[in-house]
C-alpha positions as CSV (number, residue, x, y, z in Angstrom):
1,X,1.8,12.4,3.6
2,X,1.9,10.2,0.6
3,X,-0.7,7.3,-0.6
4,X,0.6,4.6,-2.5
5,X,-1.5,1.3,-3.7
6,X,-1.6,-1.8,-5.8
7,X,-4.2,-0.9,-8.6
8,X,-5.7,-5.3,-8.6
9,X,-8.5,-5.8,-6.7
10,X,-7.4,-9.2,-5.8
11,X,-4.5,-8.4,-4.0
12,X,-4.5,-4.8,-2.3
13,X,-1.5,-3.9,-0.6
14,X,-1.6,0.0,0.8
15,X,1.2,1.9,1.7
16,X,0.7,5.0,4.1
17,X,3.5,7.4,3.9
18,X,4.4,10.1,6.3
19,X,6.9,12.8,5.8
20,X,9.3,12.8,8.7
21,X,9.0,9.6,9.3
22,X,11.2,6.5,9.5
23,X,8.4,4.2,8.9
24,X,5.9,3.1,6.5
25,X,2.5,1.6,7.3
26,X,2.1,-1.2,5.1
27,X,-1.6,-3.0,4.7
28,X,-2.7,-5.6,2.9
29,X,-6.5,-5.2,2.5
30,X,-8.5,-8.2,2.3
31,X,-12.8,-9.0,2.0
32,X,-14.5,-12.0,2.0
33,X,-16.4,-11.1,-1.0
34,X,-13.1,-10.2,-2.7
35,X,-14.0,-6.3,-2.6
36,X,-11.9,-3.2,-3.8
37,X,-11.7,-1.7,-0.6
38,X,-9.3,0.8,-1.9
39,X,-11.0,3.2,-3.4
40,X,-13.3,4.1,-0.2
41,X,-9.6,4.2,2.4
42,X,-8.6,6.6,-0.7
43,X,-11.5,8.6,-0.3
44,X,-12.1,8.4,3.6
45,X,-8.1,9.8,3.6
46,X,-8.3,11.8,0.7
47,X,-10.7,14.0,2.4
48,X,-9.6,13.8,5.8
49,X,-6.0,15.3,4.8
50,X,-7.7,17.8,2.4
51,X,-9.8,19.6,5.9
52,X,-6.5,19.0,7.7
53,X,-4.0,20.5,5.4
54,X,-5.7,22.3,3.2
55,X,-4.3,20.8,-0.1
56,X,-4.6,17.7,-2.3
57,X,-3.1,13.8,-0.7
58,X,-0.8,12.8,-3.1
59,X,-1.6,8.8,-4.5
60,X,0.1,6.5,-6.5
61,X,-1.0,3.2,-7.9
62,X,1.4,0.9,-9.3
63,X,2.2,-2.9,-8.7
64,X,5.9,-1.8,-7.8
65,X,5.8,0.0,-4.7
66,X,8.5,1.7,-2.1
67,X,8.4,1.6,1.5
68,X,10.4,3.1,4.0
69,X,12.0,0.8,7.0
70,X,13.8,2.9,9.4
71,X,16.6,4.5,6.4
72,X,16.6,1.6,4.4
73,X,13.7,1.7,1.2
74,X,12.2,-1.4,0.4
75,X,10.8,-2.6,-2.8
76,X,7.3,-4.1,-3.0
77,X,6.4,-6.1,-5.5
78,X,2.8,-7.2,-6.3
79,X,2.3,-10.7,-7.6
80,X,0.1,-10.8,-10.4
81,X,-3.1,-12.8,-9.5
82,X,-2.4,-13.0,-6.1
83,X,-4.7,-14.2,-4.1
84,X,-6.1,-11.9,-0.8
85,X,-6.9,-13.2,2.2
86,X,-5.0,-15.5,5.0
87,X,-2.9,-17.2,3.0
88,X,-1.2,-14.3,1.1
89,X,2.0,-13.2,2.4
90,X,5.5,-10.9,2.0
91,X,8.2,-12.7,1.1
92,X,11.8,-10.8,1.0
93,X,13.9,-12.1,-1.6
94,X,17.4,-12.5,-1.6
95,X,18.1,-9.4,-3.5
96,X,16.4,-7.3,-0.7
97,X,13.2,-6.7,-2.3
98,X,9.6,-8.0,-0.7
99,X,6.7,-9.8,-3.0
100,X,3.5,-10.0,-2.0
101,X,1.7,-13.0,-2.8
């Protein structure tokens, strides 16, 4: 299982991803108060897989992210200064990658 997650606090998209599998989860996290809810999924899971497995959860924070889509790898962009909440979207492009904005 591998963690990967948009360092802004604005604009947090999460990306849960398991080994074996075809499919990512992809999140967007969003708080009325504009919250980093991040860091307490990160620990919540960190720990959880830790007593499962017994080793570390690998995590990667970066405003470029990869997600798996049955074989095909998407790339996910983060907008910089994008806003959370209901108006923020993903938007595929043209050139097959997906912005979130």
């Amino acid at each position: 299982m591998k963690l990967s997650l948009s360092p802004d606090a604005g604009n947090q998209v999460v990306i849960i991803q398991l080994r074996g599998n075809n499919n990512d989860l992809v999140l967007s996290l969003n708080s009325a108060k504009n919250e980093d809810l991040s860091g307490e999924l990160v620990g919540i899971l960190s720990s959880a897989y830790s007593k499962k497995m017994g080793r570390n959860l690998e995590v990667l924070a970066s405003n470029r992210l990869t997600a798996r889509s049955g074989k095909t790898e998407k790339i996910i962009s983060i907008s910089p200064g994008a806003s959370s909440g209901p108006n923020s979207t993903f938007v595929k492009n043209k050139d097959g990658t997906v912005t979130y904005s």
